[in-house]
Steps between C-alpha positions, in 0.01 A plus 500: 500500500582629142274828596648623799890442312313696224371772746861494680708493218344857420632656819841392410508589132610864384166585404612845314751388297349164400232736397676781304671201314211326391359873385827564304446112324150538474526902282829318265414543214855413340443101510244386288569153453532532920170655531289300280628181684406658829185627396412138322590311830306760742178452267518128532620515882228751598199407230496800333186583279670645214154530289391734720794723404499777276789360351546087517813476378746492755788588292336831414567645821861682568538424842375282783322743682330623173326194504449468817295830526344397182149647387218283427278507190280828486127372629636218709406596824166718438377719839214413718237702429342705790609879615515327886668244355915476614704284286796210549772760424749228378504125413648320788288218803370699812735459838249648716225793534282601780520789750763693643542432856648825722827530339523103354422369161457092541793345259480129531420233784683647818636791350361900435712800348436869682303733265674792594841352415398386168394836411815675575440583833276855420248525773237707292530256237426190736231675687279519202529095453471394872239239523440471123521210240807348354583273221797317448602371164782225396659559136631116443819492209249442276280747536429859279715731722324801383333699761194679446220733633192317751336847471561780341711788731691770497926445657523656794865435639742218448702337793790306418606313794839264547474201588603114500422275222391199595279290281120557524379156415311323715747292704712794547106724641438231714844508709668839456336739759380884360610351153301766283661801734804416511575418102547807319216615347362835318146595637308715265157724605239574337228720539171311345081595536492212787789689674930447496620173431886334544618307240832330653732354270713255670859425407666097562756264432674600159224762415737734267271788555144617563404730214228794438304689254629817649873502659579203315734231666533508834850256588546335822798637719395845663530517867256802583106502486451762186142610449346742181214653490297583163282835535382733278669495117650185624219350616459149226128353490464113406212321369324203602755196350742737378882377611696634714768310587696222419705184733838445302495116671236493654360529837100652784316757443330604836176696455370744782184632515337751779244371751124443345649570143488172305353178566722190353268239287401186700656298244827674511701253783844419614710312253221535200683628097372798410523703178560846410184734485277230664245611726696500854274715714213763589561900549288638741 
């Protein structure tokens, strides 16, 4: 019973504005006294690791969602060695990953999300990942929220597309249909040796922003699908484990790879932790 009020009570609540609010609370950096009790009660509520931090002390950081996108301590999270080898790109517990079927991604038990929505709608760019792999990844509060490289690529184009923003926790995957394509999201190509690859970032529930290496934040609250594309001088090349992007609150990265391109590691299963620059799959 106390899901499905939790799942309804997100179709009622203004979704936007509870959002931009808890961005403009989360970047105030005017409150100290404020922000250190937040930050004190969210490591306590959530079971944040603070050793793993690059800075421990909670005070130290001027706003909420400083910490929040906090770095970790330089070696923590070495790369899997291998050239084949493609990487966890971010710290988070695996939804789901298998293949693509036709135009539908599976989400949870009874629900699927439509590949071609999630990625903006662009025919060309749904074409080239009909029938492939997918990986979806869950960023819990107390996760790193720093998002980084699987492989290394080259950015292609970037599709910011509007959306909803409903939570993307579990309860909320396994009873809101198309969940993934219909939150806003910014889905980011790459060109890499095993082919292009998506990298969707996918807004919810009091996510201030979603936030990149290269056009920096990207705020909720446009109405029109806006893509980029990165050619020539502005083309930007990424390394294996290098980041390039960041949740401000948190939130799935989906993963789409073309047909016959990667092959996900048997031990890598529905609702197991994974870690940063672990070994996640097999080019080729």
């Amino acid at each position: 019973m106390f899901d499905k009020l939790f799942v309804l009570s997100q179709y009622v609540t203004p979704q936007l504005a509870v959002s931009r609010l808890a961005g403009r609370l989360a970047d105030n950096d005017r409150s100290p006294a404020l922000k250190n009790r937040v930050i004190k009660w969210f490591i306590g509520r959530y079971g944040v690791d603070m050793s793993e931090a690059a800075e421990s002390d909670p005070e130290a950081y001027p706003s909420f969602n400083a910490f929040f996108t906090r770095a970790l301590k330089p070696g923590l999270r070495p790369l899997a060695e291998g050239e084949k080898t493609l990487v966890s790109p971010v710290d988070g517990a695996i939804s789901q990953l298998g293949q693509v079927t036709g135009d539908r991604v599976f989400q949870a038990k009874g629900q699927s999300f439509s590949l071609s929505e999630l990625l903006g709608g662009d025919e060309l760019t749904t074409e080239s990942f009909s029938g492939g792999e997918f990986a979806t990844i869950y960023l819990s509060p107390k996760d790193y929220h720093r998002i980084h490289m699987p492989v290394a690529g080259t950015l292609r184009q970037m599709i910011h597309i509007p959306g909803k923003l409903f939570s993307v926790n579990p309860v909320t995957a396994e009873n809101v249909p198309n969940l993934f394509a219909r939150n806003e999201r910014v889905a980011c190509i790459f060109d890499t040796a095993a082919g292009p690859m998506a990298m969707v970032l996918v807004g919810a529930m009091i996510v201030g922003s979603v936030e990149t290496r290269w056009a920096g934040v990207v705020a909720p609250g446009s109405k029109e699908v806006t893509s980029t594309r990165y050619q020539g001088e502005q083309a930007i090349e990424f390394a294996k484990g290098e980041e390039m992007g960041r949740f401000r609150l948190g939130s799935t990265v989906v993963l789409v790879m073309p047909k016959g391109t990667v092959t996900w590691n048997s031990d890598q299963v529905a609702g197991k932790t994974v870690r940063l620059g672990e070994a996640f799959g097999t080019l080729g």
